[in-house]
Each structure stands twice: as structure tokens, then as C-alpha cells.
N, C-alpha and C positions, 0 to 999 in steps of 0.2 A: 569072327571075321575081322581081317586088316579094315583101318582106319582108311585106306590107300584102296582098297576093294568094294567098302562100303561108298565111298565116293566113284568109282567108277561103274558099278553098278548104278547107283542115282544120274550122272549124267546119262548114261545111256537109256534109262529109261524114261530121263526127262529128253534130251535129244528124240528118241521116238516116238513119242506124247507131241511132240512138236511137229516130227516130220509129216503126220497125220492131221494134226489141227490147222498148222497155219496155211494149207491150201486150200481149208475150206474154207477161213475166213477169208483169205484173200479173194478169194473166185465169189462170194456171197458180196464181199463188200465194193467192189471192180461193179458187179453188175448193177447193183442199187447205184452206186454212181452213176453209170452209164442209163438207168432209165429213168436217174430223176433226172438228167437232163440238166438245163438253165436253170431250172426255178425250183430246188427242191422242197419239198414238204415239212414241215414243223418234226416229224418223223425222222425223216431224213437227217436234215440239221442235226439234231440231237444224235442221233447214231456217228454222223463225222465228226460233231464235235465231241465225243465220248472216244471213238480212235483215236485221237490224239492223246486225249487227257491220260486212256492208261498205258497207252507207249513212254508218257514222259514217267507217270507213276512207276511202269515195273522196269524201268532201266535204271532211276533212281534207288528202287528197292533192289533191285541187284549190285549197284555199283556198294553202296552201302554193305549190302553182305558180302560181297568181296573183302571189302575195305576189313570188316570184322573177322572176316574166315583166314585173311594175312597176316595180321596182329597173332591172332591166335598161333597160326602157322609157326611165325617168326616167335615167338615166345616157347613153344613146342621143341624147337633148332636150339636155342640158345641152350634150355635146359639138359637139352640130350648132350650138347658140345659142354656142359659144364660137368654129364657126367662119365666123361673121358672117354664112352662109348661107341666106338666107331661104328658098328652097327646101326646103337640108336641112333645117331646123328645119321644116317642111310636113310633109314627107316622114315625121319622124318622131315627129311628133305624130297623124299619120294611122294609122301602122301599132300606134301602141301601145294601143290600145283591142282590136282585132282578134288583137295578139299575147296580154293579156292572157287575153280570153276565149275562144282556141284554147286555149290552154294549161291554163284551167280546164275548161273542158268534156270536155277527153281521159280524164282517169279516171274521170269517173261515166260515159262512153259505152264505154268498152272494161270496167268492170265491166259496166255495161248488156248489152250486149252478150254477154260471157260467158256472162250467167246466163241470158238466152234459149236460147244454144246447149246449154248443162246439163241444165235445166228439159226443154227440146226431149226429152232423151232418159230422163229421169224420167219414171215411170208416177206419176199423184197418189195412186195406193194401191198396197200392193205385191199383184204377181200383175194388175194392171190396166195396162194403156197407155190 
């Protein structure tokens, strides 16, 4: 399988890894806000403050694998354009957009995804499911 298909496959299946998690967590974590109310819980606290912490983590880890997945990209271009290939140089200007944004997308979807599965087994108040 293309380099160009193996990355379009992976977005898509991290895209729909997502489109299924991050509604859960969003409606799980909306609601825990909304019943701790003013004065939330030692509980609480720590779960706000943990959404934050790994929104900043896996936007950081993605911008980084970007950053790597380009480099790469662009060194891939150079060398197909060095060997007078107009195909290859197709070929790999094709797959590096796709390689770029599999590669960002994999850590906000597999944190995404974690925290569905978490969430899942968190009651939003304790002594509740």
C-alpha cells in the first residue's frame, strides 16, 4: 500500500475514533461542570484541571509531529526532484500533505479517545453512575 493511502486510511480512522469520543467527553465534562456548580470538589478540580493540561500536551504533540512529518515530507520532494522523476516528485508531493496530517491528528485522537473510555467509567458525582 501507497505511503499517500496508508496516511489516508489513518486520518480517517483517527477522524472517526474522534467523531465518536469527543461527544462523549464533551457531554460528560459540560455536565460535571454544570453540577459542581460554584464550589466544585477536590474531584472536580483535578479533572478541570487535567482538561486543560492534556489539550495543551496533545496539541503540542501534534504540532511537533507535524513539524517532523514536513521535514520528512520536504526531504522526500527534494530527493524525488533530484532524481529527475516526474512521477516520483507526483508521487511525493501527493502523500505529504496526508502524511503531515495523519501524523497530527494521532495524538488529540488517541488522547480523545482515552478520555471517552475514562470518563465512560467515572460516575459525574461520587456514589452516582
Amino acid at each position: 500500500m501507497s505511503r499517500s493511502r496508508v496516511s489516508t486510511a489513518r486520518i480517517a480512522r483517527d477522524a472517526t475514533r474522534m467523531a465518536v469520543a469527543v461527544p462523549q467527553v464533551v457531554a460528560h465534562r459540560l455536565t460535571r461542570l454544570a453540577l459542581a456548580g460554584a464550589a466544585p470538589n477536590a474531584r472536580d478540580r483535578r479533572e478541570f484541571t487535567r482538561m486543560g493540561a492534556e489539550k495543551v500536551a496533545a496539541f503540542q504533540q501534534s504540532w511537533w509531529n507535524m513539524g517532523v512529518a514536513a521535514l520528512a515530507a520536504q526531504q522526500r520532494v527534494a530527493l524525488a526532484m533530484l532524481s529527475g522523476n516526474p512521477a516520483r516528485v507526483a508521487r511525493a508531493l501527493a502523500s505529504a500533505g496526508t502524511d503531515v496530517a495523519a501524523r497530527g491528528l494521532a495524538p488529540v485522537s488517541r488522547r480523545a479517545t482515552a478520555n471517552a473510555k475514562r470518563l465512560r467509567k467515572t460516575p459525574l458525582r461520587p456514589g452516582k453512575r
